[in-house]
PQR file of N, CA, C, O and H, with PARSE charges and radii, in Angstrom:
ATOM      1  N   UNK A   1     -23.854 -69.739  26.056 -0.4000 1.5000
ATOM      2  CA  UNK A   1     -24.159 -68.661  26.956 -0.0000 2.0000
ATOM      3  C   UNK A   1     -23.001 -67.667  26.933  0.5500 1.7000
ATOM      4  O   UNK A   1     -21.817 -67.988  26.823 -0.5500 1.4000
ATOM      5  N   UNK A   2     -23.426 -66.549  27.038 -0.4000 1.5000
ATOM      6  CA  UNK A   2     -22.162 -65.312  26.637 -0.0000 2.0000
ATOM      7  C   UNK A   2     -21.717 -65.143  28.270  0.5500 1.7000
ATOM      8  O   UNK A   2     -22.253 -65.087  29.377 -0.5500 1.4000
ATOM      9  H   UNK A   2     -24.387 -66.289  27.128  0.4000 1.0000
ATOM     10  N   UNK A   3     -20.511 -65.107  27.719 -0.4000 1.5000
ATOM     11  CA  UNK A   3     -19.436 -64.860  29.393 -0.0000 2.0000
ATOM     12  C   UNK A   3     -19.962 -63.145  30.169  0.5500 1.7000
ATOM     13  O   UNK A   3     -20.544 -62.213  29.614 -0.5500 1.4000
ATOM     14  H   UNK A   3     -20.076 -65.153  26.820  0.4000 1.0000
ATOM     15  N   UNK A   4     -19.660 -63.220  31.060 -0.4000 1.5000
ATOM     16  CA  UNK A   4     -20.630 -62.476  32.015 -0.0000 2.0000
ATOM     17  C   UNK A   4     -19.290 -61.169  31.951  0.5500 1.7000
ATOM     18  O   UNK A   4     -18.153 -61.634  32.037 -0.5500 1.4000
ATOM     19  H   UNK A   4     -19.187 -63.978  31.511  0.4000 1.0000
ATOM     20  N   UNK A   5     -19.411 -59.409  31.789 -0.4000 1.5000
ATOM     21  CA  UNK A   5     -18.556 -58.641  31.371 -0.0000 2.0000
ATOM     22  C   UNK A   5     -18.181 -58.385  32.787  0.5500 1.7000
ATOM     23  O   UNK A   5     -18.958 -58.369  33.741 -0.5500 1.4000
ATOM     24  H   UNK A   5     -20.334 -59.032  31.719  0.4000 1.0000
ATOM     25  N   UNK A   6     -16.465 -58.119  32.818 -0.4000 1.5000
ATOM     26  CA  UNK A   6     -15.763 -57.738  33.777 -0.0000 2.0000
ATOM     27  C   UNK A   6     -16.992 -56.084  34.342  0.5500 1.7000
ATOM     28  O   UNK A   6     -17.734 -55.393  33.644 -0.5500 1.4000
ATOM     29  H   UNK A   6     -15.833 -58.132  32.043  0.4000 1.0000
ATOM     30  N   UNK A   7     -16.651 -56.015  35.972 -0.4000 1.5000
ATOM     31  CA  UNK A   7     -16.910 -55.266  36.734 -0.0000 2.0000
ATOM     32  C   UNK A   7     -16.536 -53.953  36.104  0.5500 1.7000
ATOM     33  O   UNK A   7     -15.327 -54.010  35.880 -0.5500 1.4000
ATOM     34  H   UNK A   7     -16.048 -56.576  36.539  0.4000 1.0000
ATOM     35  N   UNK A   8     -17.062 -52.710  35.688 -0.4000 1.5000
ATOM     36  CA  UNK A   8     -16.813 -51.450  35.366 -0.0000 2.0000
ATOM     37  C   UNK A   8     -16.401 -51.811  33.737  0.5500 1.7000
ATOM     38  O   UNK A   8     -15.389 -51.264  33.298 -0.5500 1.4000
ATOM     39  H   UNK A   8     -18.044 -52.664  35.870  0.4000 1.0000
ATOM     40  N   UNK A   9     -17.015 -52.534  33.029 -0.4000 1.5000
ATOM     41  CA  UNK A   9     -16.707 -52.803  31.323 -0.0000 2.0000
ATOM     42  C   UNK A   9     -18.095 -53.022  31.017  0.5500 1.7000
ATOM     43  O   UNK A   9     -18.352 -53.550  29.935 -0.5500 1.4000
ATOM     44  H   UNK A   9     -17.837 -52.978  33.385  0.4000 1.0000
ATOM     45  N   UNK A  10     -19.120 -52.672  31.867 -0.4000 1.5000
ATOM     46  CA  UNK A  10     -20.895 -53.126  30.781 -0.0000 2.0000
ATOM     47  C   UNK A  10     -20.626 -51.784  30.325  0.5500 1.7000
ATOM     48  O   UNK A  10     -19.552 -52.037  29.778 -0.5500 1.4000
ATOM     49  H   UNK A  10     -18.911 -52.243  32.746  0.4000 1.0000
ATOM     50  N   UNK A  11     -20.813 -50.358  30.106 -0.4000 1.5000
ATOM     51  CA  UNK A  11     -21.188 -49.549  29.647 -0.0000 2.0000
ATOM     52  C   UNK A  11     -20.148 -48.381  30.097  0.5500 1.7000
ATOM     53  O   UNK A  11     -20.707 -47.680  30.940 -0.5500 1.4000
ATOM     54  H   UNK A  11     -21.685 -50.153  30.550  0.4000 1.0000
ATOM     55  N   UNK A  12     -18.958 -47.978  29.853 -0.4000 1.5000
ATOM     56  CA  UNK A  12     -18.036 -47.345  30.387 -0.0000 2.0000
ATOM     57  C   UNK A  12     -18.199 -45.876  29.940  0.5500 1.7000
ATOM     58  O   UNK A  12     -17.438 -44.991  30.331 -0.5500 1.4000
ATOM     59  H   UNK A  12     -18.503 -48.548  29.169  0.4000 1.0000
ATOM     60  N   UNK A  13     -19.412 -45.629  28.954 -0.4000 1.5000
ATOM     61  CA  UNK A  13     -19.957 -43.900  28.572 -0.0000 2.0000
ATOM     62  C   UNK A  13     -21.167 -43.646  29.311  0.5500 1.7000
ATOM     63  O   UNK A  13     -21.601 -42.533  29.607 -0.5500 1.4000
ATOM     64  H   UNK A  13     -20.030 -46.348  28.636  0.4000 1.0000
ATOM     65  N   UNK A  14     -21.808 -45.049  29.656 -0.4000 1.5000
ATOM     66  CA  UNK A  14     -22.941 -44.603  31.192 -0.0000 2.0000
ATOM     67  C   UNK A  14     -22.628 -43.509  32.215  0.5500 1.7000
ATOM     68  O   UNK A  14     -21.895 -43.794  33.162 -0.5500 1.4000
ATOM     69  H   UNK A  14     -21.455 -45.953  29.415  0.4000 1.0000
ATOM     70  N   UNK A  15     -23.241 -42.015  32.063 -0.4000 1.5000
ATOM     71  CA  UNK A  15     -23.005 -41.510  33.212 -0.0000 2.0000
ATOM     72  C   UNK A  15     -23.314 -42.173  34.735  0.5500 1.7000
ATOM     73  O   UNK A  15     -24.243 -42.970  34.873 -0.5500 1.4000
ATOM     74  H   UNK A  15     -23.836 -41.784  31.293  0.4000 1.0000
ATOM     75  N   UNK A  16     -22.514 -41.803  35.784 -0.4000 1.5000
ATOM     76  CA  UNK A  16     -22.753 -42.277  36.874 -0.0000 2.0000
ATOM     77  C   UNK A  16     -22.729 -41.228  37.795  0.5500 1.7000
ATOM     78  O   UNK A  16     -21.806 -40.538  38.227 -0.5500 1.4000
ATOM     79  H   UNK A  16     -21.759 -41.156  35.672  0.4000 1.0000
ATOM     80  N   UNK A  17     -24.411 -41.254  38.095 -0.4000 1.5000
ATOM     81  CA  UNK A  17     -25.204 -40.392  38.733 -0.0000 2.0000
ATOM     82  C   UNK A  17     -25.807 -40.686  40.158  0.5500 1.7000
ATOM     83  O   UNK A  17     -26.103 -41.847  40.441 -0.5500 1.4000
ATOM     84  H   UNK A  17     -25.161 -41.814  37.744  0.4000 1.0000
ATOM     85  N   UNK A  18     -25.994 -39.680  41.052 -0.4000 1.5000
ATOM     86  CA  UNK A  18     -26.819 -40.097  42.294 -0.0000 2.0000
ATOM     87  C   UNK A  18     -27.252 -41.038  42.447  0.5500 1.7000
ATOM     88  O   UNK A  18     -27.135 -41.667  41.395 -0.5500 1.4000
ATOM     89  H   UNK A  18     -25.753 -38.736  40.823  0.4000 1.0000
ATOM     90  N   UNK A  19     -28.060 -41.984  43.662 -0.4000 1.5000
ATOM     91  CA  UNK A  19     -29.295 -42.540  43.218 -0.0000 2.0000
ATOM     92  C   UNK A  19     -30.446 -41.708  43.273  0.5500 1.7000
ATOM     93  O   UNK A  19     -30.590 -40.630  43.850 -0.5500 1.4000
ATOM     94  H   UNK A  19     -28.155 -41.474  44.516  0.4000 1.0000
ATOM     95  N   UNK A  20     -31.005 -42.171  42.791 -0.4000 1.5000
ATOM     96  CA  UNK A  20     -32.795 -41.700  41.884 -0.0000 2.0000
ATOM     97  C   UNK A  20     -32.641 -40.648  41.122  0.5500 1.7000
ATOM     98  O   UNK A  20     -33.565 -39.853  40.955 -0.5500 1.4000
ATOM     99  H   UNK A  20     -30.888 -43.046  42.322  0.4000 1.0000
ATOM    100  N   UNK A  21     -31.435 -40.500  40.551 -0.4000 1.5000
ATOM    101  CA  UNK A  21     -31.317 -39.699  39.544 -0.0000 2.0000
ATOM    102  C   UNK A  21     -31.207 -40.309  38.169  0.5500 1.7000
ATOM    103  O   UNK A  21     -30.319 -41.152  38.042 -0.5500 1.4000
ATOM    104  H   UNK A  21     -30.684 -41.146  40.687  0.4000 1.0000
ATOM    105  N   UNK A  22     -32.175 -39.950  36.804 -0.4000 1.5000
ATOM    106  CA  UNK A  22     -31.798 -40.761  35.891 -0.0000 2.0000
ATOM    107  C   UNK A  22     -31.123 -40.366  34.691  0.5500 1.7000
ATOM    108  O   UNK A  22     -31.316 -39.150  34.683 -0.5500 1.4000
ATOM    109  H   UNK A  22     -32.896 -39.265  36.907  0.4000 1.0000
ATOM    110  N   UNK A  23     -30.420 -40.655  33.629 -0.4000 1.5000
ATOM    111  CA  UNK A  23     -29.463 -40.151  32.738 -0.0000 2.0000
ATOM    112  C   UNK A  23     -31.021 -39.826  31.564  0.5500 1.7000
ATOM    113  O   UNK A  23     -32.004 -40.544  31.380 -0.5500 1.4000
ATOM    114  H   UNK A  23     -30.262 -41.643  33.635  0.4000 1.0000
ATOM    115  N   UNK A  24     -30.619 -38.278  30.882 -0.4000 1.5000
ATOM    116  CA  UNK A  24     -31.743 -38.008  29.880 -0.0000 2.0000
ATOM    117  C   UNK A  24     -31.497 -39.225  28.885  0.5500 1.7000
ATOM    118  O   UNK A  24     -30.391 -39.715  28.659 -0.5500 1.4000
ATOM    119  H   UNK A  24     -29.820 -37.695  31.030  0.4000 1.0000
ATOM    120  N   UNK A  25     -32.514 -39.573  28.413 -0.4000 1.5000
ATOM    121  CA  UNK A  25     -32.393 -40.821  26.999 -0.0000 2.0000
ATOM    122  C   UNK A  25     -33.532 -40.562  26.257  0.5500 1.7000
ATOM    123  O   UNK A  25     -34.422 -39.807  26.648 -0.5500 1.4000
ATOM    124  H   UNK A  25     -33.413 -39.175  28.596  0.4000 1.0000
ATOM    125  N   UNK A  26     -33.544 -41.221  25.085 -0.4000 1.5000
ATOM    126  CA  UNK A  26     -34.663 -41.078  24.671 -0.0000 2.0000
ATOM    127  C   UNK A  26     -35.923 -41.662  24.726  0.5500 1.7000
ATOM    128  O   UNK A  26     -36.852 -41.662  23.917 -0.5500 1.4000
ATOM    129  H   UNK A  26     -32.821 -41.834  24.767  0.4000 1.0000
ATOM    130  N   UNK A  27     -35.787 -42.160  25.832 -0.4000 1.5000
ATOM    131  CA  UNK A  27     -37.355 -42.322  26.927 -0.0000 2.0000
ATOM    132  C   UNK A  27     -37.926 -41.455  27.434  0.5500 1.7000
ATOM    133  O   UNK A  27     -39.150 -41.516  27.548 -0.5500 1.4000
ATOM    134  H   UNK A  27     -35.032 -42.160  26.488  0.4000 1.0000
ATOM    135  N   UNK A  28     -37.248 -40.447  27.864 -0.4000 1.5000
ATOM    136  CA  UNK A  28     -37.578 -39.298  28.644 -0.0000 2.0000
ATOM    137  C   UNK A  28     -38.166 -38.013  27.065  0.5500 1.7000
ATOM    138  O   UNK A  28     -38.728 -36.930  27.231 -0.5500 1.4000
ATOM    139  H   UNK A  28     -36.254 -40.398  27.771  0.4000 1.0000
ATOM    140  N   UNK A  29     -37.794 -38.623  25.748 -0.4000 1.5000
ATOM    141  CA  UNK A  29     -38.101 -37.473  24.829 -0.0000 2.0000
ATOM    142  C   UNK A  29     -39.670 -37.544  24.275  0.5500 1.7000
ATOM    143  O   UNK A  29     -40.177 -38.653  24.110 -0.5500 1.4000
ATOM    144  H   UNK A  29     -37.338 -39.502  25.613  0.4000 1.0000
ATOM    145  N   UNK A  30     -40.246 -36.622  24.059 -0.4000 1.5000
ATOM    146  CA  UNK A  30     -41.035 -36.520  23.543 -0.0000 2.0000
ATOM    147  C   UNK A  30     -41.466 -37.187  21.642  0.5500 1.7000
ATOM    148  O   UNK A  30     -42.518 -37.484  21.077 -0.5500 1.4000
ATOM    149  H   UNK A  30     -39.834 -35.721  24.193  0.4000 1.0000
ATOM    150  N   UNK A  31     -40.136 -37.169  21.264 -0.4000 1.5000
ATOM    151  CA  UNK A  31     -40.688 -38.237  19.985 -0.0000 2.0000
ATOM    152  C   UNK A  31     -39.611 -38.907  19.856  0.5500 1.7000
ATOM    153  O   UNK A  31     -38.509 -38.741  20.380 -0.5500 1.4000
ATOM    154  H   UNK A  31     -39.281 -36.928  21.723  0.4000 1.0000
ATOM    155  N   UNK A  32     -40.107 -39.935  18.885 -0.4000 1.5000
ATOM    156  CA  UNK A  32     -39.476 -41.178  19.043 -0.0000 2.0000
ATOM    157  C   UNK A  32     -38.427 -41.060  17.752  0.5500 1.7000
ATOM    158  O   UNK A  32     -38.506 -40.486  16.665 -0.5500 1.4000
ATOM    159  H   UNK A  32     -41.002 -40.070  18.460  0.4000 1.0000
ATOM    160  N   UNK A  33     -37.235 -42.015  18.500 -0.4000 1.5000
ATOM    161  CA  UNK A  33     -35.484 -41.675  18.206 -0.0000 2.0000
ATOM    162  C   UNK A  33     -34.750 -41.254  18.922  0.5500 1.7000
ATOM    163  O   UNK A  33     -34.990 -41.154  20.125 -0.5500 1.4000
ATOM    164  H   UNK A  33     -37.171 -42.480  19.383  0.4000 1.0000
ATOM    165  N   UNK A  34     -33.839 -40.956  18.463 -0.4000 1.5000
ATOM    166  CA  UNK A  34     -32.508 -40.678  19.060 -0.0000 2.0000
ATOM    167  C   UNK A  34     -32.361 -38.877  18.873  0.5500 1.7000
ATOM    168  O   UNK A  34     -32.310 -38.260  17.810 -0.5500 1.4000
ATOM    169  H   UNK A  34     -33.644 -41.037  17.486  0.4000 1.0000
ATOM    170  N   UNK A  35     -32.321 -38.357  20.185 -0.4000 1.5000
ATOM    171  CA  UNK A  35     -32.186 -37.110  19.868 -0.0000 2.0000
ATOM    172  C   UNK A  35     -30.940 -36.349  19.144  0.5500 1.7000
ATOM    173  O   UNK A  35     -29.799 -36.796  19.026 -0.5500 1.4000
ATOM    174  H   UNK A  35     -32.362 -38.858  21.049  0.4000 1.0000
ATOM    175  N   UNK A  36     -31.472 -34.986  18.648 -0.4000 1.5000
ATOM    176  CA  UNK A  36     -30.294 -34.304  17.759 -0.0000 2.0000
ATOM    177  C   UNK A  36     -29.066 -33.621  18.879  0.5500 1.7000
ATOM    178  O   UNK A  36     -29.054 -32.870  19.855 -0.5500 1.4000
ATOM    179  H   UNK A  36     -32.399 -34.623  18.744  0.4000 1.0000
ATOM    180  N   UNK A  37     -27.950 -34.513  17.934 -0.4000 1.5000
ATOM    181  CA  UNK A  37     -26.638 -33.752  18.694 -0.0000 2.0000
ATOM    182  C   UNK A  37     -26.753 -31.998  18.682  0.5500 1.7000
ATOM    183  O   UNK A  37     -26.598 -31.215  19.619 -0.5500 1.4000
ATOM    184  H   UNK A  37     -27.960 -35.123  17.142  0.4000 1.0000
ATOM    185  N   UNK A  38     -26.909 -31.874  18.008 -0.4000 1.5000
ATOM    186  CA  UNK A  38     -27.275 -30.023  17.404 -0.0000 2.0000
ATOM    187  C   UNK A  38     -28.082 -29.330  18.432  0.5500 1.7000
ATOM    188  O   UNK A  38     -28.249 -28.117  18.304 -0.5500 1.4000
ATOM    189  H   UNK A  38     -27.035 -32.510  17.246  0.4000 1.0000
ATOM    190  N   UNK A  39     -28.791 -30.184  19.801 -0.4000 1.5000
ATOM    191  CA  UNK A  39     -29.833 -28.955  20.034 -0.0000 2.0000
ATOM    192  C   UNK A  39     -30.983 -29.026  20.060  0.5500 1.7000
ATOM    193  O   UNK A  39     -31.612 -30.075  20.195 -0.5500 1.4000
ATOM    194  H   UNK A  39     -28.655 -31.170  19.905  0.4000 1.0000
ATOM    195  N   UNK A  40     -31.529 -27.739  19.913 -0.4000 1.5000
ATOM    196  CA  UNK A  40     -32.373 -27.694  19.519 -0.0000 2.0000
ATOM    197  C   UNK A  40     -33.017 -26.593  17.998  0.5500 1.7000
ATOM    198  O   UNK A  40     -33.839 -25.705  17.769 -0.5500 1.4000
ATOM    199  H   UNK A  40     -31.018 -26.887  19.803  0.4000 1.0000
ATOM    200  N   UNK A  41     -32.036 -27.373  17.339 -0.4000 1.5000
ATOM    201  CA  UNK A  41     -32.044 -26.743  15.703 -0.0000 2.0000
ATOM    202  C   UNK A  41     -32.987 -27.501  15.045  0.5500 1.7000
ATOM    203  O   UNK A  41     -32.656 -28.684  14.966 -0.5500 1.4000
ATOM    204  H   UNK A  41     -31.369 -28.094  17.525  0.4000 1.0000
ATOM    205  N   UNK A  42     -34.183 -27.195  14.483 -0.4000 1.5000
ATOM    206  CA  UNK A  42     -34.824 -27.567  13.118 -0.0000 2.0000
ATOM    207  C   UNK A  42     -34.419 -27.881  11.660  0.5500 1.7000
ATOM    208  O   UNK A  42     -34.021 -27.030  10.865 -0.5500 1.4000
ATOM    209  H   UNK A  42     -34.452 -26.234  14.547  0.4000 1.0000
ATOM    210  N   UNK A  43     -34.548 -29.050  11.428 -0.4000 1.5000
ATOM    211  CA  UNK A  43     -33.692 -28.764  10.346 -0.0000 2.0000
ATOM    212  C   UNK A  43     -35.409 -29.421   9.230  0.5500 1.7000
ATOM    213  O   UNK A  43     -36.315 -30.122   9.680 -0.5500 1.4000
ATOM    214  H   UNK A  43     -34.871 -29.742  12.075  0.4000 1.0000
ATOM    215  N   UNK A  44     -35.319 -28.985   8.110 -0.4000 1.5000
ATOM    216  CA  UNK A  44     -34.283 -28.213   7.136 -0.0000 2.0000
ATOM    217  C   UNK A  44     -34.233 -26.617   7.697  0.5500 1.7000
ATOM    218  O   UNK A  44     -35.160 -25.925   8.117 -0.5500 1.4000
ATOM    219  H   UNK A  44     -34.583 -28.416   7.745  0.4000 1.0000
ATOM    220  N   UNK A  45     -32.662 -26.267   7.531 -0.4000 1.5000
ATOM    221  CA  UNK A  45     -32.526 -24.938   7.876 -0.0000 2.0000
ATOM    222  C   UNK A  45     -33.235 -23.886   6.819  0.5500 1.7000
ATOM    223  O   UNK A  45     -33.266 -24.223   5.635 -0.5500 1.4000
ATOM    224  H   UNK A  45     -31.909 -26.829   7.190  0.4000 1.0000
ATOM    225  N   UNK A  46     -33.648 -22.972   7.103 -0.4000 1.5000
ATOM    226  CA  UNK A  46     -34.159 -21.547   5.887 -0.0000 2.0000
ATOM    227  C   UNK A  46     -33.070 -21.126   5.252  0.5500 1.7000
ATOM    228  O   UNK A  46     -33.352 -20.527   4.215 -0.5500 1.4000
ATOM    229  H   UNK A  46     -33.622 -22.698   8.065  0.4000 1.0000
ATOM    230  N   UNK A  47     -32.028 -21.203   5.457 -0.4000 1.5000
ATOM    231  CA  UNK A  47     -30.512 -20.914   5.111 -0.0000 2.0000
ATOM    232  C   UNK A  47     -29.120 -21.689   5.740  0.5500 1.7000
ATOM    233  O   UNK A  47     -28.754 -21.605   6.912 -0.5500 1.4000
ATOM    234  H   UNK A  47     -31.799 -21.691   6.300  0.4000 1.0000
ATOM    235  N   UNK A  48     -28.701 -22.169   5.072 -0.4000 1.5000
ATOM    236  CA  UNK A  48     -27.140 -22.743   5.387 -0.0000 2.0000
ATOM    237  C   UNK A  48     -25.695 -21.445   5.655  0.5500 1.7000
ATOM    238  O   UNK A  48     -25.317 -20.718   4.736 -0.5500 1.4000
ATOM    239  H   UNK A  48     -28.998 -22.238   4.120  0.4000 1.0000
ATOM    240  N   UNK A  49     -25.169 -21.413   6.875 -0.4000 1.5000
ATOM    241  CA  UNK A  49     -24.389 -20.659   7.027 -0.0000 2.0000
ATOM    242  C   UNK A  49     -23.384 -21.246   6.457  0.5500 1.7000
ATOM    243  O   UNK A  49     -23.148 -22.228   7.160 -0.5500 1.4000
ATOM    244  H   UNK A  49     -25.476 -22.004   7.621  0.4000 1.0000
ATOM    245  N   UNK A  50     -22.351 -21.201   5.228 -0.4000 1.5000
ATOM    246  CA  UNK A  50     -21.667 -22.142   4.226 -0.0000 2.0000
ATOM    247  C   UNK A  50     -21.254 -21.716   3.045  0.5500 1.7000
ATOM    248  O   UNK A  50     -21.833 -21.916   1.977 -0.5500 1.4000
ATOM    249  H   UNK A  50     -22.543 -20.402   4.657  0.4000 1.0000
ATOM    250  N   UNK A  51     -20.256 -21.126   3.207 -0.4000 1.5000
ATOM    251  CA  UNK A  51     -19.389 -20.588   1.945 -0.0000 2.0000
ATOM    252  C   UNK A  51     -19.193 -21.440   1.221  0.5500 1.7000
ATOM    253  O   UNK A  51     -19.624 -22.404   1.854 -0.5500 1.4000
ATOM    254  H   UNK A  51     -19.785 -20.964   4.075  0.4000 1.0000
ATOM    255  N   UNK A  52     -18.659 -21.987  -0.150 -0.4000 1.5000
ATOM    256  CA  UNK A  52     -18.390 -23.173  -0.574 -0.0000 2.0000
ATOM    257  C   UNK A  52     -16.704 -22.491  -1.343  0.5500 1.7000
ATOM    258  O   UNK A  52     -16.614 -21.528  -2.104 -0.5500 1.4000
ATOM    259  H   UNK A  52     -18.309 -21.204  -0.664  0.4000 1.0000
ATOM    260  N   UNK A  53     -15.599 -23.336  -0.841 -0.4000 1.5000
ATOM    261  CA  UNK A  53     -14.437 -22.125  -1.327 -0.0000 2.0000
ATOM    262  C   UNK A  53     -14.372 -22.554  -2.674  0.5500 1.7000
ATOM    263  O   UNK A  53     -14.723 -23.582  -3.252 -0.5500 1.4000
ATOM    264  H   UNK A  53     -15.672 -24.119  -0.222  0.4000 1.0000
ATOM    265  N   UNK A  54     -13.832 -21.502  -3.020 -0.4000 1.5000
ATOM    266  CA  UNK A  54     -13.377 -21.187  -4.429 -0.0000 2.0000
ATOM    267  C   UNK A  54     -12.511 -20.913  -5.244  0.5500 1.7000
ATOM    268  O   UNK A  54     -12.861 -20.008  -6.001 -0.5500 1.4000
ATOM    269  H   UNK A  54     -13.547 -20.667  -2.550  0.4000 1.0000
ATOM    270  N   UNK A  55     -11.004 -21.509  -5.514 -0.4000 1.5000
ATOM    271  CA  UNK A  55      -9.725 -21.613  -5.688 -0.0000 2.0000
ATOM    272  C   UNK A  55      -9.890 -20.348  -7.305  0.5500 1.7000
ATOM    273  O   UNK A  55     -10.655 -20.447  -8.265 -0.5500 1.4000
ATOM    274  H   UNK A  55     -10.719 -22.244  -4.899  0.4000 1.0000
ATOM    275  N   UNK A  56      -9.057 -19.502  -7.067 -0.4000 1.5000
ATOM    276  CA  UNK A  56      -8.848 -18.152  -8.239 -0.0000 2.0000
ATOM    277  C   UNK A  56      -7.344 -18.829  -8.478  0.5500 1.7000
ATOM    278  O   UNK A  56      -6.434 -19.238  -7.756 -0.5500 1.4000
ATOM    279  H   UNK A  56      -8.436 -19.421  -6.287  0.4000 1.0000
ATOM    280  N   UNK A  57      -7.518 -18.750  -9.433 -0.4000 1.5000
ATOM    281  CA  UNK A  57      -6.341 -19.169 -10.068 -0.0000 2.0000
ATOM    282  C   UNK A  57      -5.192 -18.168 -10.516  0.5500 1.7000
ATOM    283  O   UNK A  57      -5.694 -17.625 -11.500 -0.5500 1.4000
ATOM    284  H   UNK A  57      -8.257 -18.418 -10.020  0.4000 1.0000
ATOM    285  N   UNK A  58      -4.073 -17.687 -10.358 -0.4000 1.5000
ATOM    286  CA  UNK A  58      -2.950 -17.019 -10.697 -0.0000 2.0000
ATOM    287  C   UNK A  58      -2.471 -17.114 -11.594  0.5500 1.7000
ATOM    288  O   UNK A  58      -1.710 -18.068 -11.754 -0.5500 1.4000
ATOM    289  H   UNK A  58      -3.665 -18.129  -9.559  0.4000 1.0000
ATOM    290  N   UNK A  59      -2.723 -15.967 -12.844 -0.4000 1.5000
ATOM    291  CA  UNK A  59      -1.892 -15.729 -13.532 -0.0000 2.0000
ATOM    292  C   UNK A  59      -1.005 -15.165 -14.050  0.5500 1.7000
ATOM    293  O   UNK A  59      -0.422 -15.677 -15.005 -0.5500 1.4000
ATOM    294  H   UNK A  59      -3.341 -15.192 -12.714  0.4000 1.0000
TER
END
C-alpha cells in the first residue's frame, strides 16, 4: 500500500480556488486532450513567422 502524501504535497501546481469554483481542465473542453499552450492558434499555420539565420561569411 503506497504511504499516504504529506499535507500540501498531493498537487502543489493545483490552483486553489473559492469553493464551487472549478480549475479550467480538459473536462470542461470541447475536444478531447490536452489543450494548446498557444491559445487559440490553428495549427498548421498558412505561414511560419521564421527567419532561418544565415551566417555570410567575411572575406
Amino acid at each position: 500500500m503506497a504511504k499516504t502524501a504529506p499535507a500540501g504535497r498531493v498537487d502543489p501546481t493545483w490552483p486553489d480556488l473559492p469553493d464551487g469554483e472549478h480549475p479550467v481542465s480538459e473536462l470542461a473542453s470541447p475536444v478531447q486532450g490536452s489543450l494548446s499552450p498557444f491559445g487559440d492558434v490553428e495549427f498548421p499555420l498558412a505561414e511560419v513567422p521564421y527567419v532561418h539565420p544565415v551566417t555570410e561569411i567575411n572575406r
